[in-house]
C-alpha positions as CSV (number, residue, x, y, z in Angstrom):
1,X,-137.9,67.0,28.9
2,X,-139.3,63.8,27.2
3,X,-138.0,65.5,23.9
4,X,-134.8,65.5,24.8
5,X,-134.3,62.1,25.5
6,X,-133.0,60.1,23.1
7,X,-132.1,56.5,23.1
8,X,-128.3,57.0,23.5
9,X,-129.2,58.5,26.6
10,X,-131.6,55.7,27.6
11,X,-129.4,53.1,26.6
12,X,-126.4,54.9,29.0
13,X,-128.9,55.4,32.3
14,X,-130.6,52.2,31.8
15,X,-127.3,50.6,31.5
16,X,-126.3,52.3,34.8
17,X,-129.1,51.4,36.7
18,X,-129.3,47.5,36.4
19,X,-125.4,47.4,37.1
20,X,-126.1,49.5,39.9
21,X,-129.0,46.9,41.0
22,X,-126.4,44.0,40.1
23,X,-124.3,44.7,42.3
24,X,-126.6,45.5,45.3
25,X,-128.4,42.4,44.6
26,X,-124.8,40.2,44.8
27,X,-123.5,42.3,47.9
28,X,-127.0,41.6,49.5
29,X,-126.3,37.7,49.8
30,X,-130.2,37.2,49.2
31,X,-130.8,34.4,47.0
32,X,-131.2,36.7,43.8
33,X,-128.1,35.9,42.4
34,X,-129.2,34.6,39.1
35,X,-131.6,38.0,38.7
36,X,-128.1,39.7,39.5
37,X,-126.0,38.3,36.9
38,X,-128.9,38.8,34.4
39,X,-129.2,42.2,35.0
40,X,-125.1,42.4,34.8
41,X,-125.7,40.9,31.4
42,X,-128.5,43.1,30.3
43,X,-126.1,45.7,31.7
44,X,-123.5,44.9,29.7
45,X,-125.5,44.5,26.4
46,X,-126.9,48.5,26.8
47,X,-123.9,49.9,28.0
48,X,-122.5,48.2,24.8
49,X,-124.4,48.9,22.2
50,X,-123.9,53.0,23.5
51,X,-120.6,52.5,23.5
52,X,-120.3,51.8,20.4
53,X,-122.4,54.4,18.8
54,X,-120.2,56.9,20.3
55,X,-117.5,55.0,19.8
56,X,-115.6,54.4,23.0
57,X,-113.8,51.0,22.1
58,X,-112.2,51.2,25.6
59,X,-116.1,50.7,27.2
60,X,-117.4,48.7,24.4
61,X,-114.6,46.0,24.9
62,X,-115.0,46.0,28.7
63,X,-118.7,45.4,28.2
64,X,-117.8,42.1,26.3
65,X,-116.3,40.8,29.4
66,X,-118.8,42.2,32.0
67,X,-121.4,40.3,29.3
68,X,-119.1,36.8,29.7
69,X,-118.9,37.3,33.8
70,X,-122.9,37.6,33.5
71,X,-123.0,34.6,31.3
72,X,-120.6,32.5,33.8
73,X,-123.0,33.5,37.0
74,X,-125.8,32.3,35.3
75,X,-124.3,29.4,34.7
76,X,-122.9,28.9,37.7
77,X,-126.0,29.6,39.6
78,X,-128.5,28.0,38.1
């Protein structure tokens, strides 16, 4: 199993899972808000850079304004 993993694959799941934590952590209303729009950046950066190696320009460029909404809550919340 571990050999099949590669880091497009890592880069798609690991992706996945912080925007998936994102946006529980912002729909919580907790206080984590800052975590949330760092992990929508981190998000943003993996699900990005796989993007682009399998070139899907459509995801890629989305990406680059998930990355700027995760750079504006920072901001905003900090």
């Amino acid at each position: 199993m571990i050999k099949s993993l590669n880091i497009k694959k890592i880069l798609e799941w690991f992706g996945v899972l912080t925007a998936i934590i994102y946006s529980l952590l912002v729909a919580s209303n907790t206080g984590y808000e800052f975590i949330a729009f760092s992990l929508l950046l981190i998000s943003a950066i993996a699900i990005g850079i796989w993007a682009y190696l399998y070139k899907h320009w459509g995801v890629a460029f989305l990406q680059v304004f998930y990355a700027t909404a995760g750079i504006i809550g920072m901001f905003r919340w900090y």
